[in-house]
N, C-alpha and C positions, 0 to 999 in steps of 0.2 A: 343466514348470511350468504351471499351470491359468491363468494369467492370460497367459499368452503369448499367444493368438489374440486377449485384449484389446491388449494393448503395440500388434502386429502391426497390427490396425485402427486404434487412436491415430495411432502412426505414418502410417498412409496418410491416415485424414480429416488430420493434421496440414500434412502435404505439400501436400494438395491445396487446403484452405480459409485457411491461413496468410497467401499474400500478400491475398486477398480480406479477411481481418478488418484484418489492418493498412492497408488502403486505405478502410475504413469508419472506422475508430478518427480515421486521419488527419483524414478529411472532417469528422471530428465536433469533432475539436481542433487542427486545425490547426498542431498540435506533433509533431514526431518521435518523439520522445524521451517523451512522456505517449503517444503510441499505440504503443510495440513494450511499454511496460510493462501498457496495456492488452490487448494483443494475448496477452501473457502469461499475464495473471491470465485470460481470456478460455476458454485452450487448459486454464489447470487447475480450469477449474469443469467444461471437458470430459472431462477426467481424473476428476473423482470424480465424475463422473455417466455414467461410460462402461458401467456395466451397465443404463443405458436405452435405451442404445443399436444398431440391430441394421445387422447387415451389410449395404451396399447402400442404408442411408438417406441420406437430404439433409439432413444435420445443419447446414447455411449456415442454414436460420432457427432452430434454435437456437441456432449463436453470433450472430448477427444480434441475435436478444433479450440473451443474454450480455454483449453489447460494447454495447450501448444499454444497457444497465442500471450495468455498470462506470462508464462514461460520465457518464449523470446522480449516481448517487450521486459520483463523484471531483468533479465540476461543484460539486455541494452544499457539498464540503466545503473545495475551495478560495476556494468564497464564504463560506462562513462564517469560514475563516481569515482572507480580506480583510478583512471586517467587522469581526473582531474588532482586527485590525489599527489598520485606520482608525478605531474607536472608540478604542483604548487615543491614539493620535497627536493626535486632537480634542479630547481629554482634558486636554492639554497648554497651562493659560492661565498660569499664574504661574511665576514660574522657583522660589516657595516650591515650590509642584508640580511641579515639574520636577528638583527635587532629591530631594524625596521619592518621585515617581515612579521616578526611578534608583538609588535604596536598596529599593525593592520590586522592582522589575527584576531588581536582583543578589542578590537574598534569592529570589529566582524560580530563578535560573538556579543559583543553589549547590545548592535544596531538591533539580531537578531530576537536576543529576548528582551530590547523594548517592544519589537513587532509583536514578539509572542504575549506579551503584558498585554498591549491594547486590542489584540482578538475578543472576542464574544466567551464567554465565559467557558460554557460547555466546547467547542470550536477549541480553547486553549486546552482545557483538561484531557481534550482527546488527544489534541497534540502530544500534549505530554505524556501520557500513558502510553501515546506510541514510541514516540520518540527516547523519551528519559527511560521508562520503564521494558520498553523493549516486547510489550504485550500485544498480543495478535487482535487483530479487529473483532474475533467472537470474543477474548474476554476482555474487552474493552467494554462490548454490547452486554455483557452479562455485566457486567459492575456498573453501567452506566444504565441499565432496563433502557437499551434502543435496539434496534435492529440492526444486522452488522451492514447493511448498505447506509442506513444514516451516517453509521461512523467512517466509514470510507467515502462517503462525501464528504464531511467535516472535515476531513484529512486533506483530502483534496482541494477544499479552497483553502485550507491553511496553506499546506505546500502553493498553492500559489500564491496566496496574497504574501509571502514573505520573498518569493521569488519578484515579484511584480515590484515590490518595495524594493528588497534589494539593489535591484536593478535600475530603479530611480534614481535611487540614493547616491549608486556610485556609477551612474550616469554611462550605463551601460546600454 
């Protein structure tokens, strides 16, 4: 197999730079549980960039950049979900608006999992193991036998195509 001497190196930079990335990830989020998913996405951007790679390198400051970069972008986006969060909650002055806020809410939530219904079958169950169940991309890959970049592309075009729809819908 021609990609075996790649596996083979994976394998060993994996071994050997592993607990070092998840002790950087940690430092930088001081959560467990956001840095082995970091640690993850981290090792598969090593994975599809492993023909830049040659035998014998110090690839620690490439995942170094890797898991800095993971890091701020996830950073970004769980502030912006904050945000949006605590905008939609400040929102909240009249209980007239508070009623009608909770019939858009659930006109939200219905649009959503029709979106999530008519997705591709395996595309939905990912979703939902990520999403419902709260599971990281490798046990996703392990209960689903893919690889955890497949699953993070299914995810991927999920979260978009329900953004793209969304945004149609309510003509954004």
């Amino acid at each position: 197999m021609s990609d075996n001497p790649s596996r083979t190196l994976f394998g060993q930079l994996f071994e050997a730079n592993r607990e070092k990335v998840y002790r950087l990830a940690f430092k930088l989020t001081s959560d467990p549980q956001r840095a082995e998913e970091i640690t993850q996405q981290c090792f598969i951007k090593l994975w599809e960039n492993m023909h830049k790679v040659q035998e014998g390198q110090d690839v620690f400051p490439l995942l170094f950049v890797f898991t800095k970069h993971i890091v701020i972008d996830e950073t970004r986006k769980l502030y912006r979900e904050r945000q949006s969060l605590s905008q939609l909650s400040s929102n909240q002055v009249s209980s007239e608006n508070k009623d009608e806020e909770q019939l858009l809410r659930k006109e939200f939530r219905q649009q959503v999992h029709k979106l999530i219904e008519q997705m591709p079958e395996q595309r939905r169950n990912i979703y939902l193991l990520s999403r419902d169940k709260g599971k990281s991309y490798k046990e996703i890959a392990d209960q689903l036998s893919l690889s955890p970049a497949t699953v993070r592309n299914h995810l991927n075009l999920a979260l978009q195509y329900i953004r793209r729809e969304m945004m149609a819908h309510y003509d954004m």
